[in-house]
C-alpha positions in Angstrom: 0.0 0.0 0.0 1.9 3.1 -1.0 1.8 5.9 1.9 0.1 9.3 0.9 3.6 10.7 0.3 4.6 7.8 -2.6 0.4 8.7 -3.7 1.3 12.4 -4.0 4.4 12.2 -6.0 2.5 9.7 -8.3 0.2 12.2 -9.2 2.9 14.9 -9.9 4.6 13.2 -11.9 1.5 11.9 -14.3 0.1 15.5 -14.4 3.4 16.5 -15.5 3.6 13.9 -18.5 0.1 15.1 -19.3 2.1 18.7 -19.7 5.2 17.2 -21.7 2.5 15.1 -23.9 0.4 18.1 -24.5 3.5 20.3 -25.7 4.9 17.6 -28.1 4.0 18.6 -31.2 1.4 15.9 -33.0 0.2 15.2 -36.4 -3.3 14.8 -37.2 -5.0 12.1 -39.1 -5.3 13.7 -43.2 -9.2 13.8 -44.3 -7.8 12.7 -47.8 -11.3 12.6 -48.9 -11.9 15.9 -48.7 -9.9 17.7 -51.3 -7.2 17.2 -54.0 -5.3 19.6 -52.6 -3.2 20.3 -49.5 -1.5 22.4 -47.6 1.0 21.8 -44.6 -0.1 23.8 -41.5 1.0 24.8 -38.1 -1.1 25.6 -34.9 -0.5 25.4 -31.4 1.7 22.4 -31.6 -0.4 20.4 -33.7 0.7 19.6 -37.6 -1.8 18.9 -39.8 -2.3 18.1 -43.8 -5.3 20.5 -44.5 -7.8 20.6 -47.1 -8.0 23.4 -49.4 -12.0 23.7 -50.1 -10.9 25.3 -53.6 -8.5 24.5 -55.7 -7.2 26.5 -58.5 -9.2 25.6 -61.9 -6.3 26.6 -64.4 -6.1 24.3 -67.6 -2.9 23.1 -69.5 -5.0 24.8 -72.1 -4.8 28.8 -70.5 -0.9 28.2 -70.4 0.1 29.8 -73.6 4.1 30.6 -74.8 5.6 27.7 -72.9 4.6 24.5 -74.8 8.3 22.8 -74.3 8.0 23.4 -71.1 4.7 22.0 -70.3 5.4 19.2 -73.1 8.3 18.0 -70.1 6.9 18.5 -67.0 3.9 16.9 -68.8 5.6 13.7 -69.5 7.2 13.6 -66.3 4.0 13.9 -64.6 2.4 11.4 -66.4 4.9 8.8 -65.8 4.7 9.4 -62.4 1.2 8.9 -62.3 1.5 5.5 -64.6 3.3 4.4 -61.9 6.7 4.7 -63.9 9.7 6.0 -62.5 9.9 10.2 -62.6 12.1 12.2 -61.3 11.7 15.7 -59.1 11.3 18.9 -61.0 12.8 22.2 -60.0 11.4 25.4 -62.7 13.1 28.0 -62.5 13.4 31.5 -64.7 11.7 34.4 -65.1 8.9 35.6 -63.2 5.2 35.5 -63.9 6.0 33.0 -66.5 3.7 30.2 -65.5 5.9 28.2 -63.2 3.7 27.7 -60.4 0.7 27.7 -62.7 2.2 24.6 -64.5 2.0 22.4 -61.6 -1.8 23.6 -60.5 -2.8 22.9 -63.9 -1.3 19.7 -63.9 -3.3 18.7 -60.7 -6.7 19.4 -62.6 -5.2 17.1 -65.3 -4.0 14.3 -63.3 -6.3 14.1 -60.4 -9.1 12.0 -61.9 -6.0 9.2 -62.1 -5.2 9.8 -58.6 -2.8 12.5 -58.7 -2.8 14.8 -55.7 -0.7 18.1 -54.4 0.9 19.0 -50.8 2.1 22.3 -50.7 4.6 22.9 -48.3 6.2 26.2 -47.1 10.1 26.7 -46.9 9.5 27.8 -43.2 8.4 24.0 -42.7 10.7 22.4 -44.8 12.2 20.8 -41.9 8.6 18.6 -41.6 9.4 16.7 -44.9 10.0 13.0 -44.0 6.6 13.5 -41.7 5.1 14.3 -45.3 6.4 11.9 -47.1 5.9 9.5 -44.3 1.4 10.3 -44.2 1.8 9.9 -48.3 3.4 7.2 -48.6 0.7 4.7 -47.1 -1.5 6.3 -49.3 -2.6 4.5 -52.7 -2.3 8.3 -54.4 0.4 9.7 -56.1 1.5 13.1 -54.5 3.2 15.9 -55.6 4.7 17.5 -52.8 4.7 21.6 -54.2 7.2 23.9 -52.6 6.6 27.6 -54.4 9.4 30.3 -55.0 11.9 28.5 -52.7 15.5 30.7 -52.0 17.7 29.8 -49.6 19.4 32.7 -48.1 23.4 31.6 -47.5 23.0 31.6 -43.5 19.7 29.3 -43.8 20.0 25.7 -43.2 17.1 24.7 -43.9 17.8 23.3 -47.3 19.5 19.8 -45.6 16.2 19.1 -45.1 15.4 19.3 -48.2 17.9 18.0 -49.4 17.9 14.6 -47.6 14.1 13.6 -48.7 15.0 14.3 -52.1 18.2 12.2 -52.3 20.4 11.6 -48.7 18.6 9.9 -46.3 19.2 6.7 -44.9 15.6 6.1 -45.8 14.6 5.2 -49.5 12.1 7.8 -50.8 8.4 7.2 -50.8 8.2 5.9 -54.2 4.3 7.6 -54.9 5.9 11.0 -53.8 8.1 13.4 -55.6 9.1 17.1 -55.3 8.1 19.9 -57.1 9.9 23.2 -56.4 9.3 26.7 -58.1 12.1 29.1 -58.2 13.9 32.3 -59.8 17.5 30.9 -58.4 18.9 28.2 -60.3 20.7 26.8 -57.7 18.0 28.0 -55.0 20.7 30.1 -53.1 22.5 33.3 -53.6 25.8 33.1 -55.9 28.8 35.6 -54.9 31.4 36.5 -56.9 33.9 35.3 -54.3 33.2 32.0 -55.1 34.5 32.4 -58.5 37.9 33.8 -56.3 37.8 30.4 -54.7 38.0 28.4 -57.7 41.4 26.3 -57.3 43.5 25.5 -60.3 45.0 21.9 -60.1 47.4 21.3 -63.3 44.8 21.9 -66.4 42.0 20.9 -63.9 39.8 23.5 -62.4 38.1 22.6 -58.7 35.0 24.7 -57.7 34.8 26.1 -53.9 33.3 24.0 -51.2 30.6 26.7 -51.5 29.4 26.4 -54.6 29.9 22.6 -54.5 27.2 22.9 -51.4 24.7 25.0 -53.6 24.9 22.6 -56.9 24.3 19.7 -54.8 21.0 20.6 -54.1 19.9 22.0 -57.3 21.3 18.7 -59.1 19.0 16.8 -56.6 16.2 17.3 -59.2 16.3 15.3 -61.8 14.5 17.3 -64.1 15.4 20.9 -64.7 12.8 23.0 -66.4 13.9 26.6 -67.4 11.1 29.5 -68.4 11.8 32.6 -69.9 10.6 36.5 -70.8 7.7 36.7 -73.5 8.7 38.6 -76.8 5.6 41.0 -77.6 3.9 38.4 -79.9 3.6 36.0 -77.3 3.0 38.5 -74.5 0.0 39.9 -77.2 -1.4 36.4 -77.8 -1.7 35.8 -74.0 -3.5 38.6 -73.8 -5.7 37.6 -76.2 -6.3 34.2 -74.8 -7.1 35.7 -71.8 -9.7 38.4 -72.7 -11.6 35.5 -74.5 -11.3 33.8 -71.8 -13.2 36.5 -69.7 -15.7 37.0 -72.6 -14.1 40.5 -74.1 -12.6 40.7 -77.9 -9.6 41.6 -78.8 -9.1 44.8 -80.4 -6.1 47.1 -81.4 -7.1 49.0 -78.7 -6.8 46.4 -76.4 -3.3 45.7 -77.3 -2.1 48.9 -77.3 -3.0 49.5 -73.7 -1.4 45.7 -73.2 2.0 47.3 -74.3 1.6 50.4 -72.0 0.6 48.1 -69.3 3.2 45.7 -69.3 5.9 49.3 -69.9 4.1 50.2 -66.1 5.1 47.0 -64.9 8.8 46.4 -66.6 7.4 42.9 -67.4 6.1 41.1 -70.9 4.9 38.6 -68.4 1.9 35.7 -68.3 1.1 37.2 -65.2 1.0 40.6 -66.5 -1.3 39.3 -69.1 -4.0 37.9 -67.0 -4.0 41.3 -64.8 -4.2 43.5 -67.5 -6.8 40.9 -69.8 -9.0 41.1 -66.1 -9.4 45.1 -65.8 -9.5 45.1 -69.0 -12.5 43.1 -69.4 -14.1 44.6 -66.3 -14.4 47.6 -67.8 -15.1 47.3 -71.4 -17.7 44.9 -69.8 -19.2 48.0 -67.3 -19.1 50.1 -70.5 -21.2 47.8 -72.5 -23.6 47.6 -70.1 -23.9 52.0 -69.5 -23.9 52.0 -73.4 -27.0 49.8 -73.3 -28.2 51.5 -70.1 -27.9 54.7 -71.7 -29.5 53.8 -75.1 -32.9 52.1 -73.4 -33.0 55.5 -70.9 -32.8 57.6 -74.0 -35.6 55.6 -75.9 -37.9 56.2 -72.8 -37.2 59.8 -72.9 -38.3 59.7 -76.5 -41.2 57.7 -75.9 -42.6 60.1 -73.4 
């Protein structure tokens, strides 16, 4: 029979589990039903995969001026989801090209074959192999999505990284692979003292331990996807895709104040198309409807 003193120290010590248990940070259960689409999220402790109610509804279709590029990660894609082997893609290049809007549109393509998307921030980079780990008991095949991911040189989260593409002790999850957006190449900052570091070895020449560092991750991806700045024709026929898109015809007038938006902006972009195709359309479509307005007001006038 333990004395009151032995009782008292008992119950110390399981409240104070109770407190260590409730601080340890936990994973909940997925509701992979619910969506296509994921995101990784943080609250209190608690990790969870959740649900995004609605998905972005871009087509391989509304991608216009970067067919080789969608032609590759296509292929890629579609192997993966075959269940043939595929390799991680990294896009990188120019802004507002269509990078990230590649892989969404390649979810709406995919996902009736079981295709599904996990977008994880850099900050939580360091979760990874917990990712991988809830995917890879699935029967889906997930595209784990990291958007516009830099490494700054003092940031360490890249290992991370790093290891669930290709460094582990642990195979990778062989229905997951890694899709990263980015406008670095290598994903980190280049300086030009690393070129100073270069060593000279007979005819040989040895990079720096730096940029060594920074190529091994980038060459972690096996498939390297580059995008580039629109000339005016394709910028223009963008444009036009987009405004018929949102119901409004293209004009010269319309493509004149194209060019003088995208001059605003510094950018002959796909992204810059789409903004400008939007107000665009929003107004010619509010001055459609006062024409008409005005018209039937001025026939009433008449009439009386």
């Amino acid at each position: 029979m333990p004395t009151p003193t032995t009782e008292g120290l008992l119950k110390r010590f399981e409240a104070l589990l109770d407190r260590v248990e409730a601080s340890l940070p936990s994973v909940e259960p997925p509701a992979w039903d619910a969506s296509i689409a994921f995101r990784w999220r943080k609250h209190e402790g608690r990790s969870a995969l959740q649900p995004v109610s609605r998905p972005h509804d871009i087509r391989l279709a509304d991608l216009q001026g970067i067919d080789r590029q969608k032609a590759l990660v296509e292929a890629n894609t579609r192997q993966f989801v075959a269940g043939r082997p595929a390799n991680n893609v990294l896009l990188t290049g120019a802004r507002g090209t269509g990078k990230s809007s590649l892989v969404k549109a390649l979810l709406n393509e995919f996902a009736p074959r079981g295709l599904r998307l996990i977008e994880v921030d850099k900050n939580d980079l360091i979760d990874l192999p917990d990712i991988a780990d809830l995917a890879a008991t699935r029967r889906e095949r997930f595209i784990i999505f990291c958007d516009d991911l830099s490494f700054e040189a003092s940031e360490a989260a890249y290992k991370s990284l790093k290891a669930v593409l290709d460094g582990s002790i642990a195979a990778p999850a062989e229905n997951v692979l890694v899709y990263a957006t980015s406008n670095r190449r290598h994903l980190m900052p280049e300086f030009m003292q690393e070129n100073l570091d270069y060593r000279h070895v007979g005819e040989e020449i040895h990079p720096s331990e730096g940029s060594e560092e920074k190529i091994s991750l980038s060459e972690r991806f096996g498939l390297w996807v580059s995008f580039y700045p629109f000339d005016q024709n394709h910028y223009l026929g963008i444009v036009d895709h987009w405004l018929a898109h949102y119901g409004s015809r293209s004009t010269p007038d319309a493509h004149a104040e194209a060019l003088r938006w995208a001059l605003g902006r510094g950018s002959r972009s796909g992204r810059v198309a789409w903004q400008f195709a939007r107000d665009w359309a929003g107004k010619t479509a509010g001055a459609k409807t006062s024409t008409k307005s005005g018209t039937a007001n001025g026939a009433k006038r008449r009439a009386r």
